[in-house]
C-alpha positions, -999 to 999 in steps of 0.1 A, spaced: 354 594 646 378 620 632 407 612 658 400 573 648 413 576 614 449 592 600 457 627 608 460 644 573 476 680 588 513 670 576 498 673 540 477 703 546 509 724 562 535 712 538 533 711 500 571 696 497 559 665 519 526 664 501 543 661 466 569 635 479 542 612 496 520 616 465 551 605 445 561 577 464 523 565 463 523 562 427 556 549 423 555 520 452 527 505 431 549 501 405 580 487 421 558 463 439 546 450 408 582 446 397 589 425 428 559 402 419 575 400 383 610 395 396 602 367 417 576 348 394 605 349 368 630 336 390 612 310 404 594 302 364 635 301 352 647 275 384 617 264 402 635 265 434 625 288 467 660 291 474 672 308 438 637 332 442 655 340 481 691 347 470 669 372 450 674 391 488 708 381 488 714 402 456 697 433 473 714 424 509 747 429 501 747 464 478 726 476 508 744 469 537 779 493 516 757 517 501 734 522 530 756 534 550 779 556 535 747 569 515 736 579 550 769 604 551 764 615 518 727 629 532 744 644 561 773 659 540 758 671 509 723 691 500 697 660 506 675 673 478 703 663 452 713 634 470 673 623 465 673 629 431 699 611 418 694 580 432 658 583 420 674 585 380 694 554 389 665 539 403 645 548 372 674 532 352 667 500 367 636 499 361 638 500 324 666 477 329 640 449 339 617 458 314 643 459 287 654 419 297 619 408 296 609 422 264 642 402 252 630 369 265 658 364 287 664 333 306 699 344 329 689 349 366 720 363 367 707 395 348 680 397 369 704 394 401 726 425 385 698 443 380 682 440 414 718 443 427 723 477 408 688 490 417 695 478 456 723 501 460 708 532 447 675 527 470 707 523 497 721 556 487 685 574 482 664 564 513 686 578 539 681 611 522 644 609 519 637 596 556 661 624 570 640 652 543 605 644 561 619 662 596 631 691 577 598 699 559 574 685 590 570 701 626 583 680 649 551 674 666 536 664 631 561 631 628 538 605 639 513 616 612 538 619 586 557 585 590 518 573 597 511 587 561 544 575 545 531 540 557 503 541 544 516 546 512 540 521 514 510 496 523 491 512 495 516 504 468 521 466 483 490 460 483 478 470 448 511 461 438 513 425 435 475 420 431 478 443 401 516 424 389 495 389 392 466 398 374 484 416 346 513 381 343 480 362 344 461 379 317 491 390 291 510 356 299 541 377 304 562 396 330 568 428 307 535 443 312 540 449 347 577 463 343 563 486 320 541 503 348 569 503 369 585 525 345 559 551 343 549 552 373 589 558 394 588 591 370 569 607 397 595 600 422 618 620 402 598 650 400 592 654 434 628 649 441 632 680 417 607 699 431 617 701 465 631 735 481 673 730 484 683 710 518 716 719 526 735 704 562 725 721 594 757 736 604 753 748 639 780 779 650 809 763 665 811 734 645 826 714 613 804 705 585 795 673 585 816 651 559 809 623 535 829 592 537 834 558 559 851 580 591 816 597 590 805 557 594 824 554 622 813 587 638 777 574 636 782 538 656 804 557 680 774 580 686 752 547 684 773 536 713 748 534 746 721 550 728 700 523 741 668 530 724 677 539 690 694 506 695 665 482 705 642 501 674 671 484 652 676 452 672 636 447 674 632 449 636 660 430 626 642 398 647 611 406 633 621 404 592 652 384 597 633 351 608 594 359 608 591 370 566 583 345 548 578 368 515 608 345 494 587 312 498 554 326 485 557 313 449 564 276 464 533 280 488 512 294 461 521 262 439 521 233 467 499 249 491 469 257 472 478 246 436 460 252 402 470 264 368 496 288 359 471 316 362 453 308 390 493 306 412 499 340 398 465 351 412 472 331 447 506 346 447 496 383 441 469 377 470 495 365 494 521 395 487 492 417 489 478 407 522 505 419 545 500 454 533 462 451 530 464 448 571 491 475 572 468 500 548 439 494 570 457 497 605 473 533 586 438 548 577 431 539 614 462 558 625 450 584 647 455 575 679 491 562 673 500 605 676 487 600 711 507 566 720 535 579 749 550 545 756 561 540 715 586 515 727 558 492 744 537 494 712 570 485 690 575 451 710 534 447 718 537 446 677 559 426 666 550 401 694 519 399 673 540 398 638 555 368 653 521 348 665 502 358 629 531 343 605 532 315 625 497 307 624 498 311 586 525 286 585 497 261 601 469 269 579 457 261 545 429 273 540 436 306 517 410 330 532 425 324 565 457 321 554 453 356 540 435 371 572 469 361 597 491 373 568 466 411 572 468 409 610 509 408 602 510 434 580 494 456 605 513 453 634 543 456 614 531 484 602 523 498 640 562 489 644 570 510 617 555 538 628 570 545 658 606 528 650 608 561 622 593 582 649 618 571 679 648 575 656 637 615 637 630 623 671 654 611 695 686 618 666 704 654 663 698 665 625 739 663 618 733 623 621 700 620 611 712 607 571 735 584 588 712 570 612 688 567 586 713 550 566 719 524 593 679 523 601 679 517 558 704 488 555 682 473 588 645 476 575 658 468 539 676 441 547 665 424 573 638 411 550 663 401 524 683 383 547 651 370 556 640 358 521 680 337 521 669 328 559 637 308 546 650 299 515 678 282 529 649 262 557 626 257 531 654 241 510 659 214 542 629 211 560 602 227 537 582 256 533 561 250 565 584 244 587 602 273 579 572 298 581 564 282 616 599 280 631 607 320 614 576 334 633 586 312 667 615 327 668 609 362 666 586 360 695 608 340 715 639 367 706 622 400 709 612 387 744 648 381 748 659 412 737 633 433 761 648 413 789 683 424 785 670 464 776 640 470 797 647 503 795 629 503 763 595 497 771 597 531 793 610 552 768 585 583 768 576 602 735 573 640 752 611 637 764 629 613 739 662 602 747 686 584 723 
């Protein structure tokens, strides 16, 4: 039964990654509660879908700049301090949004700043913390670590917005639920601090790595007919772009399945919860993913079945069910996820690891923003079903196109990986 359930030797052999994945547990509660808050405000200011998804657009477009050349500011500069300051900005923000609420402010503007402000430091920090875990992790140990990193991630959205909703329904207000937020991102910044200094690799021969948009450009150039570090991007992007429905949830809590003011907060936190409740589960269950060889077949295999869940939740209204496809999502997402980190710490050369990361940030950051102005924008036309069931359609009918035109992918081998 042991093999059944996540391999916990990454923690055991590594104190650094054990502080930063305890960290990041605490502190994606919090900023999962905030993203609750963030949209219930939105959507309490306009009552429109599409004002709660350009919400995304205001994290999209910070991300995509500072994403990128974050990721050659990882590869250039000591990753350790690159971490840690964006985790002070990110604390900023944080009080930011609690600072607003406790004013009683009505300008969704503000609260597009803010999330505008906080997207571009999470743009600048993640490249350095996803291109950290191979430096402080055997190699052979990545599967379990990115297998734990999930499962923190699911952790925090799934007590996240069940915690945000219950606290907005029993205080009334957003505040209370900021406020955790900024306790709990304080551990962040101590585990960025406590971590050993992680200067560039430098190997004899050749230049240091430098920061700036050329070091951009030197990335897609070595992107260029690296065929599988391509498809993990391509596969994603299908996947979030046109199968998350996250940005409609406060309509669908209110039309679909009614009620008072509380009881929407309470459906809402229940249906941003779900998706990670699947993905928590199918990480404790993680063990046998550090034996999957064929990582690329189990990438499409799960977002096939990504696709088929959202869809059937578009169809559905009964809650319990409703909540049960949304679960089966979040775990084959989280599946994906898995081995999309694993394919690209693997198969990349550590003096482009930060900027592949960065590229593989502004991709699973922001294909789900562009995701929430994708069903926003169909919602706003057609309605909120219609654009659940036509998002998940189409990212089964895409990522079978896309394994069509690379079928490389599905043979790509985890003992020898190969860009």
């Amino acid at each position: 039964m042991a093999r059944l359930f996540a391999d916990l030797t990454p923690l055991r052999v590594s104190a650094p990654y054990r502080r930063l994945w305890s960290a990041f547990g605490i502190s994606n509660i919090g900023q999962q509660m905030a993203a609750v808050a963030v949209g219930l405000q939105v959507y309490d200011i306009t009552q429109s879908s599409l004002m709660v998804g350009l919400v995304g657009l205001a994290q999209l477009i910070p991300l995509i700049g500072f994403g990128l050349y974050g990721g050659t500011l990882s590869d250039a500069h000591d990753r350790r301090l690159v971490g840690l300051i964006s985790a002070l900005g990110l604390w900023l923000c944080s009080a930011a949004f609690l600072a607003q609420s406790l004013m009683q402010s009505q300008s969704v503007l503000l609260l597009y700043g803010i999330v505008a402000v906080q997207s571009a430091f999470f743009a600048v920090g993640s490249p350095a913390r996803q291109s950290i875990i191979p430096r402080i992790v055997p190699r052979d140990l990545l599967p379990a670590a990115n297998a734990l990193v999930t499962l923190t991630w699911s952790l925090g959205f799934t007590l996240g917005p069940l915690l945000g909703g219950v606290l907005v329904a029993a205080s009334g207000t957003v505040s209370l639920p900021y406020a955790v937020d900024v306790v709990a991102f304080a551990a962040v910044t101590w585990a960025m601090f406590r971590l050993p200094s992680l200067p560039p690799i430098v190997e004899p021969g050749k230049q240091a790595p430098r920061a700036g948009w050329s070091a951009v450009k030197e990335a897609f150039a070595f992107l260029k007919g690296k065929l599988n570090l391509q498809m993990t991007f391509y596969q994603d992007m299908v996947a979030m772009v046109f199968g998350m429905p996250r940005a409609l949830f406060p309509a669908i809590a209110v039309t679909w399945y009614g009620g008072s003011t509380r009881d929407v907060a309470l459906v809402l936190g229940l249906l941003s919860a779900a998706p990670a409740v699947g993905a928590l589960v199918s990480g404790v269950l993680s063990g046998p993913l550090g034996r999957v060889r064929w990582q690329g077949r189990a990438i499409v295999g799960a977002i096939l079945v990504w696709g088929a869940a959202i869809t059937c939740f578009g169809l559905v209204r009964w809650l319990p069910l409703a909540l049960l496809f949304l679960a089966i999502a979040g775990a084959a997402d989280n599946v994906s996820a898995v081995f999309r980190s694993t394919i690209l710490q693997s198969a990349t050369p550590d003096e482009y690891r930060g900027r592949l990361q960065g590229v593989f940030t502004v991709v699973v950051a922001g294909g789900p923003r562009l995701g929430d102005v994708e069903a926003g924008v169909v919602a706003a036309a057609f309605g909120e079903a219609v654009s659940v069931i036509s998002g998940g359609l189409a990212c089964i009918a895409l990522s079978v196109g896309l394994v069509a035109k690379s079928p490389s992918f599905l043979r790509y081998d985890a003992r020898h990986p190969v860009p």
